[in-house]
N, C-alpha and C positions, 0 to 999 in steps of 0.2 A: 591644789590641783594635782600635784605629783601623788599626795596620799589616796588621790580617786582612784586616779591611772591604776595605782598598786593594789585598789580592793577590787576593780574591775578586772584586774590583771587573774588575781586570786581566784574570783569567780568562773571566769571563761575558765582558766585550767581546771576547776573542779567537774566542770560540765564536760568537760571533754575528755577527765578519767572517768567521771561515769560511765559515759557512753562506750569507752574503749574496754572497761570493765565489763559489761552487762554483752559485749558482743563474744568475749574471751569467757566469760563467765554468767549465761542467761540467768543463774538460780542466785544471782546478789541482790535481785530485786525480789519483794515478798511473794510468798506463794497464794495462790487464792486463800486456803485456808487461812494465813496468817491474816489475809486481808480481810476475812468476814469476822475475825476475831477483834479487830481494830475496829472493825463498822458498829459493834456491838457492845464495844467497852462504856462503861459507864460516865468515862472522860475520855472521848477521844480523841485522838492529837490533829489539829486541822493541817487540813494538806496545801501549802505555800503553793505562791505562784513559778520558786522558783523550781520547786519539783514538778510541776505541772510542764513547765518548758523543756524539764529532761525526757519527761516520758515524749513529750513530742517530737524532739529532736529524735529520739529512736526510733518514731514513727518516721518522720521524713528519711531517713539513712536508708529501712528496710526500702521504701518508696525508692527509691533513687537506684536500690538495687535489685529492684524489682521480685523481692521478697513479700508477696503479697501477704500471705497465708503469717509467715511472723508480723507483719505490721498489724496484721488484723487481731494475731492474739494480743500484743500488748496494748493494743486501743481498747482490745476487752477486759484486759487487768486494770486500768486505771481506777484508782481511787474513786477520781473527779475528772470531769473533763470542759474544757472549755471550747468557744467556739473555734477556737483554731485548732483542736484538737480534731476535730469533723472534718474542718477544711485542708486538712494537710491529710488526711484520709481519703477524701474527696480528691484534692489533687494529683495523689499518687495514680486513687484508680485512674485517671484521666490522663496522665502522663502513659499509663501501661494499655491502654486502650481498653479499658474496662467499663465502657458509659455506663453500662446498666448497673452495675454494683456504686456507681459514683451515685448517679439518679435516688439510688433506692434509699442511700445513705443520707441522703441531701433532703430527702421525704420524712425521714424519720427523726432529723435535729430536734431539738426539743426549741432551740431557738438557733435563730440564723442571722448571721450580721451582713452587712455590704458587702464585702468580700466573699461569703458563703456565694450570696447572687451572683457577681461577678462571675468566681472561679466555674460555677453550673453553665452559665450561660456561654461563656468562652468554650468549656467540653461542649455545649452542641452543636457550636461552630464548626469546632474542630472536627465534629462526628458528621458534619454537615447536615444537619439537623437544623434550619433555620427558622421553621417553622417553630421548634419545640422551646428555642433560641426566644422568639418573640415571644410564645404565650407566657415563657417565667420574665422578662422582660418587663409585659405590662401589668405582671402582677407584683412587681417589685413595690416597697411601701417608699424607698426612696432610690435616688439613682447620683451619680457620680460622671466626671468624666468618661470614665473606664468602662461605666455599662454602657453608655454611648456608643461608646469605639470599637467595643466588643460586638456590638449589632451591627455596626456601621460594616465593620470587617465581617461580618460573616455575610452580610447580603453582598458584598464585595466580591466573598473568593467564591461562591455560587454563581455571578455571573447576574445577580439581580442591579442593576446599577441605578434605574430610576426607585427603586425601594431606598437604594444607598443613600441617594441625593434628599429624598425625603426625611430620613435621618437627622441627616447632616442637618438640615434647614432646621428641622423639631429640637436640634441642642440649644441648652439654656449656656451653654457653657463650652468651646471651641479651645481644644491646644493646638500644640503642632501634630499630635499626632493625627488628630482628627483631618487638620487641612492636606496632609500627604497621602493618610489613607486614601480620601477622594482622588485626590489628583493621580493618584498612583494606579484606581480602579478605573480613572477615564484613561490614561496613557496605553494600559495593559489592554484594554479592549477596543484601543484606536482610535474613539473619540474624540479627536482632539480637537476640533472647535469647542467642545465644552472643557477640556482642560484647559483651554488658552484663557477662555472666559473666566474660569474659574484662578486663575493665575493672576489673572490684571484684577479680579476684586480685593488684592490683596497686597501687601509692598515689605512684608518684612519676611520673605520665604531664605531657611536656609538653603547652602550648597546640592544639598540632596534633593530639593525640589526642582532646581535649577536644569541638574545633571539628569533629571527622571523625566521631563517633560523635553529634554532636547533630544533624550537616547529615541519618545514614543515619537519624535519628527524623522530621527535616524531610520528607525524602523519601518516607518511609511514611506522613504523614500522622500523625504519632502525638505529636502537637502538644504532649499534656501531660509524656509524658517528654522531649519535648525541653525542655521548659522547665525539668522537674528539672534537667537538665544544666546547663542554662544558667545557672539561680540558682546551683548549686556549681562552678563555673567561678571557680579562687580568681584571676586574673588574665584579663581578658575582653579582646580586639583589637575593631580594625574587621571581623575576619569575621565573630566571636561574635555584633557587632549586627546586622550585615549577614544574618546566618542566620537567626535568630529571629523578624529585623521582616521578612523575606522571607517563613519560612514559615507567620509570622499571616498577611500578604497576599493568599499565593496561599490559601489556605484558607477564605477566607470572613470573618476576624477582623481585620475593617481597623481596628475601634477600638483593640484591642490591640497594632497593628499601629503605629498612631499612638501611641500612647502610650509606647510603648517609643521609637518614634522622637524623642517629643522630651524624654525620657529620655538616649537618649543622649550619652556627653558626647565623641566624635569623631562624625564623619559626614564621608566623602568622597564622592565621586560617586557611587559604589555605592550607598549607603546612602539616597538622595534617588531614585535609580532605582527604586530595590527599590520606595519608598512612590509613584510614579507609575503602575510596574507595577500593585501590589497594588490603587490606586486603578481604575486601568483592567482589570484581571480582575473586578474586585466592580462594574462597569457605573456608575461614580463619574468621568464625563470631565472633569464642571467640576472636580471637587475636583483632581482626577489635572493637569488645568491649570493651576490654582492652584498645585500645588507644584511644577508644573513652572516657571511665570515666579519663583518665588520661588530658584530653585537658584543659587546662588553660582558653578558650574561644571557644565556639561554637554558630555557625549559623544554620539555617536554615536547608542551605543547608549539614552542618555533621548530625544533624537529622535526614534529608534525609536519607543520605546515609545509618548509622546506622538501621535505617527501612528496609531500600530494602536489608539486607544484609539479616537480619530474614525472609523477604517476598520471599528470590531467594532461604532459605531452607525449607521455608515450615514451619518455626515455630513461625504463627502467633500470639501463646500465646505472645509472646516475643514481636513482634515487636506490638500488644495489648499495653502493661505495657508501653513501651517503649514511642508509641502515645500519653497515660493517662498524662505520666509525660511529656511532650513536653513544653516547658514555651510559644514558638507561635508557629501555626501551619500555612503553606499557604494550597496553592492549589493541590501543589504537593504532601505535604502529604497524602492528604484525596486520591488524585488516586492513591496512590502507595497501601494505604490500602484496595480502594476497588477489583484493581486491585489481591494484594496479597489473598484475601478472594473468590473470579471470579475464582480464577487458582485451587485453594485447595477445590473447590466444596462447599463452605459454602455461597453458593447465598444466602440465608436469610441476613447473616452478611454484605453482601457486597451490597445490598438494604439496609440494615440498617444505614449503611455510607451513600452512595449518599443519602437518604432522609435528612438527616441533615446535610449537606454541608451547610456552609452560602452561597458559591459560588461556580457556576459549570461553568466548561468551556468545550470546544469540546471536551479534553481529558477524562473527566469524563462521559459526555453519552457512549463514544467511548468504554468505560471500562464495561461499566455497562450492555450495549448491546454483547459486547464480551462476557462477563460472563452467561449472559442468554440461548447466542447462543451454547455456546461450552459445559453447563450445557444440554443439552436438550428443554431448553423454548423456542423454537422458538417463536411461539405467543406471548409474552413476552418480546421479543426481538424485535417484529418487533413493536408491539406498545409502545415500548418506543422509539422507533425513530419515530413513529408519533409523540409521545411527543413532542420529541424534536423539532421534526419543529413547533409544535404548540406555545412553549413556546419562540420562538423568537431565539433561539441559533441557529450560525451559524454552518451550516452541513460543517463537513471537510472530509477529503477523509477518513480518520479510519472510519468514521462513516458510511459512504456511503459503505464502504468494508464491513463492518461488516454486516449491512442487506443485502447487495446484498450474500454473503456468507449463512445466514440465509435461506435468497428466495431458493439459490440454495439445500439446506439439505432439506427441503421442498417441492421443487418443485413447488413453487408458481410463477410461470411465470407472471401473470395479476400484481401479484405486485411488480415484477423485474422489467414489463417494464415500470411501473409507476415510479420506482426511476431513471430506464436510462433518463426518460423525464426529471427529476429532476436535473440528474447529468448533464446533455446538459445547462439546466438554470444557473447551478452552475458554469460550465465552467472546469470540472474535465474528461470528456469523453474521451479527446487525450490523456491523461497520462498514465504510462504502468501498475502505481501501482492500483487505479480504475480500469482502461482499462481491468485489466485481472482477478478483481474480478467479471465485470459486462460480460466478457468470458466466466468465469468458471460456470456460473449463466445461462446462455444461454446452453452451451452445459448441463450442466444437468439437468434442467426444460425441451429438447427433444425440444428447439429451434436451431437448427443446422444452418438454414438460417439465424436466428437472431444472432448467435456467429459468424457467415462470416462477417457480418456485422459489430459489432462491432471490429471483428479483425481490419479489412482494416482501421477504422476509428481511432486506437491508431496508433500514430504519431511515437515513438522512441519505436518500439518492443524489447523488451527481451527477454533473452532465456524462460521467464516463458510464455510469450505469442506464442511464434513458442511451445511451448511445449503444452498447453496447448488446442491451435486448432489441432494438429495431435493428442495427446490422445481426443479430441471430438470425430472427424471424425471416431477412430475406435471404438469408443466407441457405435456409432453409426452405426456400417455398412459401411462406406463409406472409404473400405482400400484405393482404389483407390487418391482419393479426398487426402485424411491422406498424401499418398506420397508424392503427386503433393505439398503441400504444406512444406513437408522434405527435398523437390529438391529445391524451393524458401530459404528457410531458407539457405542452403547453397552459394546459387546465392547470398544471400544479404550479406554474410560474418559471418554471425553467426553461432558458432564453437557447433557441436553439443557435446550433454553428455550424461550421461547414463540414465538418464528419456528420454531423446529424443528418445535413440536406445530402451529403453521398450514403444513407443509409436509406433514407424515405428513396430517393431514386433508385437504388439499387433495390429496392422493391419492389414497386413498380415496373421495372425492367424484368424479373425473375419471376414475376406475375402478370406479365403480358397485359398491365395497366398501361398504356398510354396516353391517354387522353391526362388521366390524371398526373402524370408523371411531370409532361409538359407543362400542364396549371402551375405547378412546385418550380420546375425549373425558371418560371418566365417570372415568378410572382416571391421569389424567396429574398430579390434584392429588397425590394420595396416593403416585403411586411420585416422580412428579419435584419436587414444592413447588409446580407452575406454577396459580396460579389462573387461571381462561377467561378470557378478554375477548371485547371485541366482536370483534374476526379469528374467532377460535376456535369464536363464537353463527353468524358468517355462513357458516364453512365448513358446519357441522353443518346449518343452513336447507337450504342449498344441498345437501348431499349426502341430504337428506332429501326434500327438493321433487323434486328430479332423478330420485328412484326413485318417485316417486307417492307417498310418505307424505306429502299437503300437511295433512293433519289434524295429525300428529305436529310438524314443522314449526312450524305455529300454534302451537300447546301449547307445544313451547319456547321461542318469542319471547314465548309470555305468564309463564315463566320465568324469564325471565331476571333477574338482579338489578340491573339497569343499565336506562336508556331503549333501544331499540334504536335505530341510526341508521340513516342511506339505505341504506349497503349491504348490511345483514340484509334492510329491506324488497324492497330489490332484487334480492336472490336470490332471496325468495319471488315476485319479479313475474318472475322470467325462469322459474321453476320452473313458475309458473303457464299462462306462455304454452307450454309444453313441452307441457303436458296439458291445454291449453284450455277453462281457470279462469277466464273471465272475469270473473267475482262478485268472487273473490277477488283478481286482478288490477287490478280497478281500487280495492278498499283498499288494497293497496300502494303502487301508484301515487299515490291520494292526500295518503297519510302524505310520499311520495318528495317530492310538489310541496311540502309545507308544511317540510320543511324544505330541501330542495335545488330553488327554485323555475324554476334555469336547466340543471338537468339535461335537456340534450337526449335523449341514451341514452333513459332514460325512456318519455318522449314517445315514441320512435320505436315501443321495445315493446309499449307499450300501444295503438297506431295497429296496428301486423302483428296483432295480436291481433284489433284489430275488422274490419281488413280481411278477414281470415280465414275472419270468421264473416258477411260481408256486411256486417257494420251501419257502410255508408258516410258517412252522417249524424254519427255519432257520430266515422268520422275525420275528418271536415269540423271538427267543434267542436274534433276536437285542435288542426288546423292553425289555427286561430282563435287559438286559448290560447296557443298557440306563438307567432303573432305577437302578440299583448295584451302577453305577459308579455315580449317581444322576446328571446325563444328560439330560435336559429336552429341549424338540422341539420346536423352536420359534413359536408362531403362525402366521400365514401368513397373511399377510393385504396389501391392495391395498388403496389407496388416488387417488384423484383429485380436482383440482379447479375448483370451479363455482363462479364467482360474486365476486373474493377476499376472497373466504371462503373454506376451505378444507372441503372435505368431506372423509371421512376414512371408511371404510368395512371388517367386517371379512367372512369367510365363513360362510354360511345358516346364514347372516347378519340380527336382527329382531327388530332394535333399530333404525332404517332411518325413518324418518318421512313420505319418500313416496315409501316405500319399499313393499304396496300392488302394485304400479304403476308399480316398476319397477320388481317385481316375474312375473306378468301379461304379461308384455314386452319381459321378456325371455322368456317365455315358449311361444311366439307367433316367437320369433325368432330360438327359437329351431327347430317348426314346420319347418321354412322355410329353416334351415340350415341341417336338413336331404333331406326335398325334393330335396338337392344341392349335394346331396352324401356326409355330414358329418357323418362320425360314432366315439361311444365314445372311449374313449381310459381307456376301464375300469379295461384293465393291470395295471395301476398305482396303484392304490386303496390297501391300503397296510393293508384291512382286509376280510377274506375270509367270504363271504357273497354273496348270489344271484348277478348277474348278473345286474338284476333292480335296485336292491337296490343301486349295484355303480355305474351306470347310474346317480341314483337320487343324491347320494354324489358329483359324479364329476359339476353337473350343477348349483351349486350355489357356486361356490370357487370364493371369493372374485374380483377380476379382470374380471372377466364376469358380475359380478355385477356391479363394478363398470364403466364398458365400458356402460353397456348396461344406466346409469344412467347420464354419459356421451351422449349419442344421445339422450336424452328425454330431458336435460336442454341447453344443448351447441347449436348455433343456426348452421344451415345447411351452409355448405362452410368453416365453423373455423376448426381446427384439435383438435382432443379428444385425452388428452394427460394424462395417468394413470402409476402411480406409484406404485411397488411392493417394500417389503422389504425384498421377496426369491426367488429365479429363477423359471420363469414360467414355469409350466409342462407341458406335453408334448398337454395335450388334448387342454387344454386352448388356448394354439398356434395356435392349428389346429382351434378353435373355431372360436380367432378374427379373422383371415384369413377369412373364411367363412362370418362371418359377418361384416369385411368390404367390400366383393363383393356386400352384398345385400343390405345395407344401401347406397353403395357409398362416405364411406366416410375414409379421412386420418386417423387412430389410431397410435399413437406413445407408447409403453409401455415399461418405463423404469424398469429391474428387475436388480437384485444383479448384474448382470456382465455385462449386456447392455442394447441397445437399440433394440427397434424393432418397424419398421418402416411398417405397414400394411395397403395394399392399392390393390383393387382390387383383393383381394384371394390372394395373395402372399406377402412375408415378408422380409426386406430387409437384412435380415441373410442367406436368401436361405435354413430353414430351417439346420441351422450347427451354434449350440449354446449348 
C-alpha cells in the first residue's frame, strides 16, 4: 500500500512539473513539425493515456484562466485526443461564455460520451436556452441522473415549473438533488401547496430542505406553518434559528421573536442581526441599541442596520456618532447616510456624504438625485444626473426615475424626452417601474400623445400604469379617451382600486359627464369591493357643482358617512364661484377656515367672488383676516421651456432679458385680440380702481407673458406648452383662446388643477374648469 502511495506520489509531481514547465516554457512540448514527423515514422511511438491527461490538464488551466486562444492551440497540437479532451474544451468555452464556439465543438466530436451531453446541455441552461437544452436532451442514446437534473434545472431557473414537474415524474431514477431542485422551484415561486405536497411524499429530506420550505412560509408571511415546520425540524442549524427569529421580526412578532432568540442555544452574527433588524422594523431603536452594544461580534451588515434604524426615525444625530465610531464602513453605509440626511431635508449634509464617498455606485447617485428632487432642486437634480452619465456610472432604473420624476415637477419635456432616448439605449423603456415614471412625465409636461405612446410601449402594465394614463387623460380634458382606456383595463383583467375610481371620476367631472359619473359612483362598491371615501365624496361635489346641481351637491355632503374635509368644501366653494353662489360660498368657505385656517387658495376664491359682485368692503375684510391670521397669497408664476432652459415670469414681469420684445408683442396682440371681440374681464381685479387701470393690471399676468414668449422663440408647428403654479383666471383663458385663433397655433397650459388644451379660439375644458 505504502509503495502505491509513493508511485502515485511520483506520478502526480511529474504531471505537475510538466505543466509548470510547458507554462514557463511553451516550446518543451513538440512542435507541429516534429509532430508530423512522428505521425509518419515507420514505427511510431503510441501516445499513453498518461500523456494524453497532461495535455488536458493544460487545456483545463488555459480554461480556468480564461486563455482561450492558448487552450485552443494546444487542443490543436495533440497527438490524440480523447473524449475528455472535447469536453474540457467544451467546458471552458461554457465557463467563459462562449456557447456558440462550445455548441460548434460539441457538433464536430467525432464521438461523444454522457458527459459530452451532460456538460452541452447544462451550457444551454446556463445560456438559458431551454429549448435547445431539450432538443439535444431527447436526442441523447442514453441518460443518467445528471441529465435529468440538468433539465429539471433549467426548466426551473426559466420559470417553466409545470414542465419541471413533468420532468421530475418521467425520471427513472430520483437523488437528493432532484427532490430539492423541485422543492426549491415550488418554494422560489410561492407555490407552496405544492411544496408541502411534494414534502409529505417523502420522509428522508435533509436539513436544507427542511430550512428551504420553512424560509418559502417566511417569505409568504405564513408565520404559523412556518413555525409547524420548524417545531418538526428533527435536527435544527443556525439557519433554522436564524429563519424563524427573522421572520417573527420582520412581521410584527418581536416578542416571539425574542423569545425564540434567547431560546436558542447557537447564535452567530446572524442571529443577533436578525433581532436588531426586527427591533428596528417594529420602530424599537432603543431596544434595537441595546442589543446591538450587547453583540459579542458585529458586521457590517449589524452596523447597517443599527444606522437605518436612527435614519427610519429621523435621528440623524445618532445614527451621525454611530457612522463616526463605525470600525469599516462599505457602500451601504454611506447611502443609507445620504439617503437618511435627503429625507430630513439637510441636502447640504447629504452632498457632503456623496462628495466624499471613496466609492459610488447607482444607489448613491440615485439617493442623491432623490434628495435634490424631493428637496425643491430640481436643476440640481437634473445635473447631477448629467454627471453621472458623464462620469462613466452605469444609469439604473432609480436613477432614470428620479429625473424623469424631476422633468415632470418641472415641466421640462425637451429634457424628458432626451432621457426616454436614453432609456430606449438603456433597454429600461418596456418595464412598468421606468415605464410609468417616464408616463407620469409625459402626461404632466402636457405631452398627452407622448404618454399614449409610452403606455402602449410598457410590456407587463400595472395597476400604476392603467392609473396613471386615465388620471392624464382627465387631467387633460380627454374624459372620453380616460374611459376608453378604464374599459381596456378591465378587458385585460386588471382589478381596478380606489385611485382608479378617483381617476374615472375625475373624468367625468373635467368632462362635464354626469350622468355617467354618477352610474361609477353609486355602482363601483358592488362591481368592484371599492367603498367611497373622501377623494371619491370630493370628485362627485365637484362634478356636481360644475354642472349647476349645487342643491344635489349639498345633499350629498349631508350624506356622506364621514366628516367632509377642506377639499369637498372646496369644491363646493369653487363650484359655487362658477355660478355666483355667494350665500353658499361663503359656508364653504367658512367651514374651509375652521379647519384649514392658512389656506390662501380659499381666501383668494371667496375674494374674485366678491369682487365680482362689487362688494369691495367685504374684500377689504378678506384682506384683513388674511393678514390677522398671517395668511399670505402665493404669487403667481407661470414657466416654460425653451432650448433645455426654463424660463419663469411673474406678473408685470421686468427681469427677462428680452421682456422689451416680448411687452411689444402683447400689446400688438392685444390690438388684434380686441379687433376679434376680446373684451377684459376686469371683474376679477380684486382692487377698486378705474376701469383702465384694470385693464392695464389684467394684461401682463404672467401666463400671457409667458405664452406670448412662447411664440417669439418656439418655432412655428411645435406646441407652446406653459405652466402655472395657481388656476388660471378667468380673463387669461379667454385671452389664450383668442390668441391661439390668431397665431394659429396649439397652447397647452398646465394650471393647479389641469390642463388646457387651446386651439383655434376654443379650449379643451369647454370652458368648465
Amino acid at each position: 500500500m505504502l509503495k502505491l502511495k509513493a508511485m502515485r506520489g511520483r506520478y502526480r509531481w511529474r504531471q505537475l512539473h510538466s505543466i509548470k514547465e510547458l507554462r514557463t516554457n511553451p516550446n518543451s512540448y513538440p512542435s507541429k513539425k516534429t509532430l508530423t514527423q512522428r505521425r509518419h515514422n515507420d514505427k511510431p511511438r503510441p501516445v499513453g493515456d498518461s500523456d494524453i491527461k497532461q495535455w488536458n490538464m493544460v487545456i483545463s488551466y488555459y480554461m480556468r484562466n480564461s486563455q482561450l486562444d492558448s487552450a485552443l492551440h494546444f487542443f490543436n497540437l495533440m497527438p490524440r485526443r480523447s473524449s475528455v479532451s472535447y469536453n474540457a474544451m467544451i467546458s471552458g468555452y461554457l465557463m467563459n461564455g462562449r456557447f456558440d464556439l462550445a455548441r460548434n465543438l460539441f457538433d464536430e466530436m467525432p464521438e461523444r460520451d454522457l458527459v459530452s451531453w451532460n456538460v452541452m446541455i447544462s451550457g444551454c441552461v446556463r445560456n438559458n436556452n431551454v429549448a435547445a437544452a431539450r432538443e439535444l436532451f431527447e436526442e441523447m442514446p442514453e441518460r443518467d441522473v445528471v441529465s435529468w437534473n440538468a433539465m429539471l434545472s433549467g426548466y426551473a431557473q426559466n420559470g417553466c415549473i409545470d414542465e419541471a414537474r413533468k420532468i421530475f415524474d418521467r425520471m427513472p431514477c430520483k437523488n437528493s438533488i432532484s427532490w430539492n431542485a423541485l422543492l426549491a422551484t415550488y418554494v422560489q415561486n410561492g407555490r407552496m401547496e405544492e411544496a408541502c405536497r411534494l414534502f409529505e411524499s417523502k420522509l428522508d429530506w435533509d436539513l436544507v430542505s427542511w430550512n428551504c420550505l420553512m424560509g418559502g412560509f417566511v417569505k409568504k408571511k405564513m408565520l404559523v406553518d412556518a413555525r409547524r415546520v420548524f417545531d418538526r425540524i428533527p435536527f435544527r442549524d443556525k439557519i433554522s434559528w436564524n429563519t424563524i427569529i427573522t421572520g417573527y421580526a420582520q412581521n410584527g412578532e418581536i416578542e416571539e421573536a425574542r423569545r425564540l432568540f434567547n431560546e436558542s442555544p447557537v447564535r452567530d452574527v446572524f442571529t443577533w442581526t436578525a433581532m436588531v433588524s426586527g427591533f428596528v422594523q417594529n420602530g424599537l431603536v432603543d431596544e434595537a441599541r441595546e442589543t446591538f452594544e450587547q453583540m459579542p461580534q458585529k458586521n457590517a451588515v449589524s452596523w447597517n442596520a443599527m444606522i437605518a434604524g436612527y435614519v427610519q426615525c429621523k435621528r440623524m444625530d445618532m445614527a451621525r456618532k454611530l457612522f463616526d465610531k463605525m470600525p469599516f464602513r462599505d457602500i451601504t453605509t454611506w447611502n443609507t447616510m445620504i439617503t437618511g440626511y435627503a429625507q430630513s431635508g439637510e441636502i447640504a449634509h447629504a452632498r457632503d456624504f456623496f462628495d466624499r464617498m471613496p466609492r459610488r455606485d447607482p444607489v448613491s447617485w440615485a439617493a442623491m438625485i432623490a434628495g435634490y428632487a424631493q428637496s425643491g432642486y430640481s436643476e440640481e437634480a437634473l445635473r447631477l444626473f448629467v454627471d453621472m452619465k458623464r462620469d462613466g456610472e452605469r444609469l439604473n432604473r432609480s436613477s432614470f426615475a428620479c429625473a424623469l420624476s424631476t422633468c415632470a415637477h418641472i415641466a421640462a419635456l425637451e429634457l424628458g424626452m432626451q432621457l426616454h432616448g436614453r432609456l430606449v439605449k438603456a433597454g429600461y423603456e418596456s418595464g412598468s417601474f421606468v415605464g410609468n415614471a417616464l408616463l407620469l412625465m409625459y402626461c404632466k409636461c402636457g405631452g398627452i400623445e407622448e404618454a399614449c405612446s409610452a403606455f402602449e410601449e410598457i410590456m407587463e402594465k400595472d395597476i400604476v400604469s392603467w392609473n396613471t394614463m386615465i388620471a392624464g387623460y382627465a387631467r387633460h380634458g380627454f374624459g372620453k379617451e380616460a374611459l376608453k382606456i378604464f374599459e381596456s383595463m378591465k378587458a385585460a383583467g386588471v382589478k381596478p382600486n380606489d385611485t382608479t375610481m378617483v381617476g374615472v371620476l375625475s373624468a367625468c367631472s373635467h368632462a362635464g359627464l354626469v350622468d355617467r359619473g354618477m352610474e361609477y359612483f353609486y355602482s363601483m362598491n358592488q362591481d368592484y369591493g371599492i367603498t367611497a371615501n373622501s377623494r371619491h365624496y370630493t370628485c362627485m361635489v365637484d362634478l356636481l357643482g360644475r354642472a349647476g346641481r349645487l342643491d344635489e351637491a349639498q345633499k350629498l355632503i349631508r350624506n356622506m358617512p364621514f366628516e367632509p374635509d377642506a377639499a369637498t368644501w372646496g369644491a363646493l366653494l369653487g363650484a359655487s364661484r362658477i355660478h355666483g353662489n355667494t350665500k353658499l360660498a361663503e359656508m364653504a368657505a367658512e367651514l374651509i377656515f375652521e379647519m384649514e385656517p392658512e389656506n390662501a387658495g380659499m381666501y383668494v376664491l371667496l375674494s374674485n367672488l366678491y369682487a365680482a359682485s362689487g362688494r369691495w368692503a367685504d374684500v377689504s375684510k378678506m384682506r384683513l383676516k388674511m393678514r390677522d391670521t398671517g395668511v399670505k397669497k402665493v404669487p403667481g408664476c407661470s414657466w416654460l421651456e425653451v432650448q433645455n432652459k426654463i424660463h419663469t415670469f411673474s406678473v408685470g414681469d421686468s427681469c427677462h432679458p428680452d421682456r422689451d420684445k416680448i411687452y411689444a408683442y402683447l400689446e400688438e396682440l392685444d390690438l388684434k385680440m380686441k379687433r376679434e371681440g376680446y373684451v377684459s374681464s376686469i371683474k376679477l381685479i380684486l382692487h377698486d380702481v378705474d376701469e383702465e387701470e384694470k385693464e392695464h393690471m389684467l394684461k401682463y399676468h404672467s401666463e400671457k407673458l409667458a405664452v406670448a414668449y412662447g411664440i417669439l422663440s418656439i418655432p412655428a408647428g411645435r406646441p407652446i406648452r406653459v405652466m402655472k403654479n395657481l388656476r388660471v383666471c378667468e380673463d387669461c383663458h379667454n385671452a389664450i383662446k383668442y390668441i391661439s385663433k390668431i397665431v394659429g397655433r396649439l397652447i397647452i397650459l398646465r394650471d393647479s388643477n389641469r390642463f388646457h388644451h387651446f386651439r383655434e379660439g376654443s379650449c379643451s375644458c369647454g370652458d368648465y374648469w
